[in-house]
C-alpha positions, 0 to 999 in steps of 0.5 A: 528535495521536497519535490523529488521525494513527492514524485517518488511516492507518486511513482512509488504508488502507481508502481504499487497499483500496477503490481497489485494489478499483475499479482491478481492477474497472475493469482486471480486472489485477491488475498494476493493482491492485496498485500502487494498494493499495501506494501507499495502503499506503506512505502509512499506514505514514508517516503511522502513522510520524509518530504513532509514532516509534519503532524498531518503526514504522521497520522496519515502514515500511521492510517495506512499501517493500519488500515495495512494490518487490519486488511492483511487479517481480514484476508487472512480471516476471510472464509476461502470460496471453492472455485 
């Protein structure tokens, strides 16, 4: 079980890199993209914590919802350039 669940986090996270490519394709904004690829991101780090349940995956889960909610602010904060 521990290794399906490893596979779907990685699938999770190359799925979650190829839709923050698309989005910021699409939007060229990275205030778009961004979110997108956290997401995806914050669900590997669950799933990859089901499949290890440990002390370790805890902090690193913890670590990408953070590092997920401070970015979501800064680009939210971030000044808007005119293009």
């Amino acid at each position: 079980m521990t290794g399906i669940l490893t596979a779907a986090a990685l699938l999770v996270t190359a799925a979650g890199v190829v839709s923050a490519g698309a989005a910021y394709a699409i939007s060229r904004r990275i205030s778009q993209a961004l979110p997108v690829l956290l997401d995806f991101l914050t669900g590997a780090g669950l799933i990859r914590l089901a499949a290890d349940l440990s002390w370790n995956s805890i902090l690193v889960a913890a670590a990408v919802i953070a590092v997920r909610k401070v970015a979501a602010v800064g680009v939210a904060a971030a000044p808007r350039l005119r293009s």
